[in-house]
Every structure is written in structure tokens, then in C-alpha cells.
C-alpha positions in Angstrom: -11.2 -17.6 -27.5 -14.8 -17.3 -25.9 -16.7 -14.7 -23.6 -17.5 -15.5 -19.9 -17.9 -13.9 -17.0 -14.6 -12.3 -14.9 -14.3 -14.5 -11.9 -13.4 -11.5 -9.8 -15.3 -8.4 -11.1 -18.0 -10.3 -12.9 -18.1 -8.8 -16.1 -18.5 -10.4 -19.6 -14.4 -10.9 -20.6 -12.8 -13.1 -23.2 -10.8 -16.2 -22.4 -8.4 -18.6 -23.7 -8.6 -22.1 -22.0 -5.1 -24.1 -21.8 -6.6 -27.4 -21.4 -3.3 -29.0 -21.2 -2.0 -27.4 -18.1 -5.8 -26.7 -16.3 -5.9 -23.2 -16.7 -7.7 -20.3 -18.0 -6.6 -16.8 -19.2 -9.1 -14.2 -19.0 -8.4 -10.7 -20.8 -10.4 -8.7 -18.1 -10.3 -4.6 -19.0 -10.8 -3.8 -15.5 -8.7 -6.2 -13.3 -6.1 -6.9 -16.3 -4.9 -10.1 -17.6 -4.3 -12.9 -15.1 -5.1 -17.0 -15.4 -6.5 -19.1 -12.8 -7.2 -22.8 -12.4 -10.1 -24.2 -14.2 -10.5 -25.6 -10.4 -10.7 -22.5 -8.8 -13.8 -21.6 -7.1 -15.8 -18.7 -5.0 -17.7 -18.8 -2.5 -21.1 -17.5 -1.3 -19.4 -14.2 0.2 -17.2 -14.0 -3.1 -14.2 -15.5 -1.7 -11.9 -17.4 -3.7 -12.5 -20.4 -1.8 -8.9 -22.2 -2.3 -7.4 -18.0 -1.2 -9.6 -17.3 1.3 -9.9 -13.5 -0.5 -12.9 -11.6 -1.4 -13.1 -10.7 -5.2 -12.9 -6.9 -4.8 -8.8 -7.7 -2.6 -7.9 -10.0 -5.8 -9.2 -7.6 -8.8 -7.2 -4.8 -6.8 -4.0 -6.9 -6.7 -4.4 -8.5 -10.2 -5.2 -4.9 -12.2 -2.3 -3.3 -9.9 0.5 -6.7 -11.1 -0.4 -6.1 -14.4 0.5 -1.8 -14.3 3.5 -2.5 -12.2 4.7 -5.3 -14.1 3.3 -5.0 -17.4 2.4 -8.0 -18.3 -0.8 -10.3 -17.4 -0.4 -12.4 -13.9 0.4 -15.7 -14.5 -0.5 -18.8 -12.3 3.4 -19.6 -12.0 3.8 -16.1 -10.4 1.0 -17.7 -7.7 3.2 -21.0 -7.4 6.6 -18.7 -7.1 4.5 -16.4 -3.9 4.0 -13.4 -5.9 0.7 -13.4 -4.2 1.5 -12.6 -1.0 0.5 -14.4 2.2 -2.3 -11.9 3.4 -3.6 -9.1 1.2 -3.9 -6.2 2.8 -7.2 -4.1 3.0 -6.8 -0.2 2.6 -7.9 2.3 5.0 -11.0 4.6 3.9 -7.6 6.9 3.9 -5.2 4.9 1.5 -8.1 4.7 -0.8 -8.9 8.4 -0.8 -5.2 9.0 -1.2 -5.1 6.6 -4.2 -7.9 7.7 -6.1 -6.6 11.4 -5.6 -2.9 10.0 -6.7 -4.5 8.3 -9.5 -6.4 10.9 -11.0 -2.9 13.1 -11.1 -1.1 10.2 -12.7 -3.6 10.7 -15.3 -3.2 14.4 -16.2 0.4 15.6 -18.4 0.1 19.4 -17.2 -1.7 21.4 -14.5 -5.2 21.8 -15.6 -5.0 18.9 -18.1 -8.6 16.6 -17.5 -8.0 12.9 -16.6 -10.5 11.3 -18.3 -12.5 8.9 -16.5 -14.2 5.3 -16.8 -15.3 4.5 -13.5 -16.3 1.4 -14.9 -13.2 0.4 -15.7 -11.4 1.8 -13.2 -13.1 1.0 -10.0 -9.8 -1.4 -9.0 -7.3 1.0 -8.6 -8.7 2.3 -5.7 -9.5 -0.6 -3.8 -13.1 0.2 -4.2 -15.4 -2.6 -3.6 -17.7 -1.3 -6.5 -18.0 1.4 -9.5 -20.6 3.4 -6.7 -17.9 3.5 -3.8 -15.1 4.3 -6.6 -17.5 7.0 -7.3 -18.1 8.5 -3.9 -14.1 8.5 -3.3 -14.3 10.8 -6.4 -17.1 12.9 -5.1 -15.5 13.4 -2.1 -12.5 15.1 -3.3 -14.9 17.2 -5.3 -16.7 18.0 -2.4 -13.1 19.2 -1.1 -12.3 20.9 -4.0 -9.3 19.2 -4.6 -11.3 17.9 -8.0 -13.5 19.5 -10.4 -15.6 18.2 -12.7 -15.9 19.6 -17.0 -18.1 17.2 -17.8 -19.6 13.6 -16.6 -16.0 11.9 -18.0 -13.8 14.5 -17.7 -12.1 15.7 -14.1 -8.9 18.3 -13.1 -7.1 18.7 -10.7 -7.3 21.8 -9.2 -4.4 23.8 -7.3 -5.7 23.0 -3.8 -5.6 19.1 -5.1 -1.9 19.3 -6.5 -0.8 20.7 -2.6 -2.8 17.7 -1.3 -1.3 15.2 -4.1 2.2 16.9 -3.0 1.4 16.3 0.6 0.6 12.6 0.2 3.9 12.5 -2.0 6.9 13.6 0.0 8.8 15.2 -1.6 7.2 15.5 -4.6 8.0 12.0 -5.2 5.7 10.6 -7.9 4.7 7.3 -6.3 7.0 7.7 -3.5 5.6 6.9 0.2 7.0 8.2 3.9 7.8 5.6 6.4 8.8 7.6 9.6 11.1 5.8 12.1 11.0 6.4 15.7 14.6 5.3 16.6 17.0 6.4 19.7 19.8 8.5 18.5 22.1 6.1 20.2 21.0 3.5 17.5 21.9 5.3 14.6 23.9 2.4 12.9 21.0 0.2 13.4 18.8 3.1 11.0 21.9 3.2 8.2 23.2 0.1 8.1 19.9 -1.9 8.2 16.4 0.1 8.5 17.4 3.1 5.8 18.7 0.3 3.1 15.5 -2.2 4.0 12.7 0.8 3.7 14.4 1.9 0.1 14.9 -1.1 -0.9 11.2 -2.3 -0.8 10.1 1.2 -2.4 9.9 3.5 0.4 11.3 6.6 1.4 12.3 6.4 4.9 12.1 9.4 7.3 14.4 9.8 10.3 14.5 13.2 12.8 18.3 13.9 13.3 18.3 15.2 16.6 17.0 12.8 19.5 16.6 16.3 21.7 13.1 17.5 22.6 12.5 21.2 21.6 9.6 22.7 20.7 10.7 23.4 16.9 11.5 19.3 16.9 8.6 18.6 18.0 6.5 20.5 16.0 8.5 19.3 12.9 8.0 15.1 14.6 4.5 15.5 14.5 4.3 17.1 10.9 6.5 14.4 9.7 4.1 11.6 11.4 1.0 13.3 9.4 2.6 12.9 5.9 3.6 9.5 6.3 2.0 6.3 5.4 3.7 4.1 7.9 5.9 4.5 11.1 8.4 2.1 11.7 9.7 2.0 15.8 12.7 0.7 17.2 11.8 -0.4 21.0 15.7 -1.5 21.4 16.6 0.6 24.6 12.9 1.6 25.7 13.1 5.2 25.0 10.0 7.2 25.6 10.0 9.5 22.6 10.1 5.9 20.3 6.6 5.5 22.5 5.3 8.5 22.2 5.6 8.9 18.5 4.2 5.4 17.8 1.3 6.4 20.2 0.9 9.4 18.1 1.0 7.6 14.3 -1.6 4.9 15.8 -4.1 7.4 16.9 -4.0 8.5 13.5 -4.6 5.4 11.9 -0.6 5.2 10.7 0.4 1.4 10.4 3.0 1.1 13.3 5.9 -2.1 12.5 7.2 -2.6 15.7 11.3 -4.0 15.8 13.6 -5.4 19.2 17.2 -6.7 19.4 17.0 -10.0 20.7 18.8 -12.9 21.0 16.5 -14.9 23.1 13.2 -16.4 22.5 11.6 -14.0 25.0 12.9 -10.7 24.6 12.3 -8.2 27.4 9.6 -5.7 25.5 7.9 -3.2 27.6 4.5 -4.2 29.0 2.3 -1.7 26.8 3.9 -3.2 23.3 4.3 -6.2 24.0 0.6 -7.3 22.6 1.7 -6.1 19.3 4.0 -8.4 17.0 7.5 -7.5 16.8 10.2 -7.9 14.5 13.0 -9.6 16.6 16.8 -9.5 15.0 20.1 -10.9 16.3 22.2 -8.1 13.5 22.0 -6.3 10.6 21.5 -8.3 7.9 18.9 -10.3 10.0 17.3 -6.9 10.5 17.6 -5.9 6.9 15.8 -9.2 5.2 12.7 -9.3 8.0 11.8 -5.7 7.4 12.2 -5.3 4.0 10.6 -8.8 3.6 8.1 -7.8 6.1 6.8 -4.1 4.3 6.9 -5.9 1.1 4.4 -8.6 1.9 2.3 -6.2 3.8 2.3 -3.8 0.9 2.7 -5.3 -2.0 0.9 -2.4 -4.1 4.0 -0.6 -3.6 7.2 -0.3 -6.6 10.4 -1.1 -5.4 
């Protein structure tokens, strides 16, 4: 064991070198265990240069592996695709959202402090530094969704645990709305392939049950669109409300995934889409693995 600097945060971490296999594990407090390559290199910008990722992307992934899995990331997880193709960066949203959620993960009971170590911590949040970690913070005080007791110590208070519930449908502790804009007419497509693929890559998906347009509906669309994370829309069929409610998620910054039946190369998508990448399926099980292999590369943060 010796002390050296965290290739991704930068801080002084011990390490174990395995000569006999070219790598290095480094026991890192605030990204978490993980080994790399003795080869491995970064950049001027702080960019693994063999990744292609800036330091702050990997110490997020790395520190977030190790509390979903448990255990330190390994460089065979790398070799099986554990890391995913492109790491996604956060909205100035998601990471408010996260350090709120974060900070309630922390605290047993309503008015129990989370104590805090921004140090530490920074990661969680996406946060490119301990000073942005700590403005994310501020800003939720400023909101009064937080409060400080002392320098360390922070609650939640009641107006925080609406917004925590909010972000949460549900209630769901983790859990995350995707809202799919789908013609009623393709209701097998939503149970038999896009229900099973959002759950099954950690999701809760949301569907509106009646395809008529009513004031009360819409009302309840548009609430529904706010509290989710991501809006999934089936173009199969062109209907205008599918349109209009992906319009309406993208002007609010919501992630749109955007899905067509196809069996040809060149599907007929309408003219205003058709700049965006689609999913294209042939059936249902086709449907199934792209999607849920799709939301699970593009948010890999999230538990099944």
C-alpha cells in the first residue's frame, strides 16, 4: 500500500499496485474504490485520454458503482461494458434534484440533520467541485427547502420533503417518472413492450388512460410531464397529442426518447422529428431490448 494522488478527484488516496496484471487500486473516500491501468492517462482538460471523459463524469460514475453495487469498480467491469458508451452530463436540474434527494437519503425521521462533508461528497451530485456542490446546497436553502443547524449539519424542512415527494412519484424512494406519449390505439405496444422495458431498467413509467382531450386531461397531462424526468413518445400513427406533449416535456428541458414501427430502412417519420434519433422496432421483443437497453446506457445512475 502507498499514498498518491486520485487520478479523478485529485486527492492524496492509498493504493495497491497489481503489477502482475497492470493495474492499480486506489481506495478513494470520495469517488470510492475503483482500479485503472497503470497505462491510463489524462489529459490537459482532465480527460481520461484512452475514455475521452472529463474527471468530474468518471468520479460521479465510479462513487455512484460502488453505492449501487457495493463493492469497488473493477477494470473487468470496464472490459464486460459496465462503463457505458457515453456518460451522460446532468442538467443544472438533475443535479439540484440529486443533491436535494441526497440529503433526504441521509436523514431517518422528519427533522433528523444529514450531516455533511462537502468534501467528501461533492460526486453524488455531479458537481464539478466541493464550491458548485456547495452552491447546489445553498440554493435549496435559499428556497427553504433546507436549513442549516450548524456549518455540518442540515434538515430538511417540510416545504423540502413536498419538493423531495414531488421529484419522487409516488413517494417512491429512488423511483423516477418516465411519461409516455402513446395513441390509445397502441395500447399493446405500452403493455406488452414499453411498460415491461421502463420497469425493467428502474423506472416507473407513466401512461394517461384516456386518449380524449378534456380540460381536466389536460390539466392532469401537463402535471404529469412536470414531475417526470424523462418522456418517452411513440410517433407510430402520427398523432398530434404524441407531438404536442413531446413539444411540451422538451421546452422544459425533459429528455424526449423518440420510438417508430418500422420495417424498412427509411421509415416515414414526420418532417418536424425526423432530425431527432429514433428508436425503430419490427415487434415487441425488438421494442422491449432497444428501449430498455437504450434508458439504461443513457442513465446508468439509475437502480434497476
Amino acid at each position: 500500500m502507498e499514498s498518491m494522488q486520485c487520478p479523478l478527484c485529485l486527492a492524496q488516496v492509498q493504493t495497491e499496485s497489481k503489477p502482475s496484471v497492470g493495474l492499480r487500486r486506489h481506495m478513494c473516500p470520495t469517488c470510492g474504490s475503483f482500479e485503472v491501468e497503470d497505462f491510463d492517462d489524462f489529459d490537459e482538460s482532465g480527460a481520461l485520454s484512452n475514455l475521452g471523459y472529463p474527471r468530474y463524469l468518471l468520479s460521479h460514475y465510479v462513487r455512484d458503482w460502488n453505492e449501487r453495487h457495493g463493492k469497488a469498480y473493477a477494470h473487468a467491469d470496464r472490459d464486460n461494458g459496465a462503463l457505458p458508451s457515453k456518460l451522460r452530463t446532468l442538467s443544472v436540474t438533475e443535479k439540484l434534484q440529486r443533491t436535494l434527494m441526497w440529503i433526504a437519503d441521509k436523514t431517518s425521521t422528519f427533522y433528523d440533520p444529514a450531516k455533511l462533508n462537502r468534501r467528501r461528497d461533492w460526486p453524488v451530485a455531479q458537481a464539478r467541485d466541493v464550491a458548485e456542490f456547495d452552491r447546489f446546497i445553498q440554493y435549496w436553502v435559499d428556497e427553504e427547502a433546507l436549513k442549516y443547524l450548524s456549518d455540518d449539519d442540515v434538515i430538511v424542512t417540510g416545504k423540502g420533503w413536498r419538493l423531495v415527494d414531488e421529484v419522487r412519484p409516488g413517494g417512491t424512494k429512488g423511483g423516477r417518472q418516465a411519461f409516455v406519449a402513446i395513441p390509445a390505439a397502441c395500447a399493446e405496444d405500452y403493455e406488452r413492450a414499453i411498460r415491461p422495458a421502463v420497469t425493467n431498467a428502474g423506472w416507473i413509467p407513466y401512461r394517461v388512460e384516456n386518449d380524449v382531450v378534456e380540460d381536466k386531461i389536460c390539466d392532469q397531462i401537463v402535471a404529469e410531464i412536470r414531475r417526470s424526468d424523462l418522456l418517452i413518445a411513440e410517433c407510430t400513427g402520427g398523432r398530434h397529442n404524441v407531438f404536442y406533449e413531446a413539444g411540451f416535456a422538451a421546452g422544459l428541458g425533459i429528455p424526449v426518447i423518440w420510438l417508430a414501427k418500422s420495417n424498412s430502412e427509411e421509415p416515414d417519420l414526420p418532417f418536424d422529428t425526423r432530425q431527432y434519433q429514433h428508436l425503430l422496432w419490427s415487434d415487441h421483443a425488438d421494442l422491449r431490448t432497444q428501449l430498455r437497453q437504450h434508458i439504461q446506457a443513457r442513465y446508468p445512475d439509475v437502480k434497476e
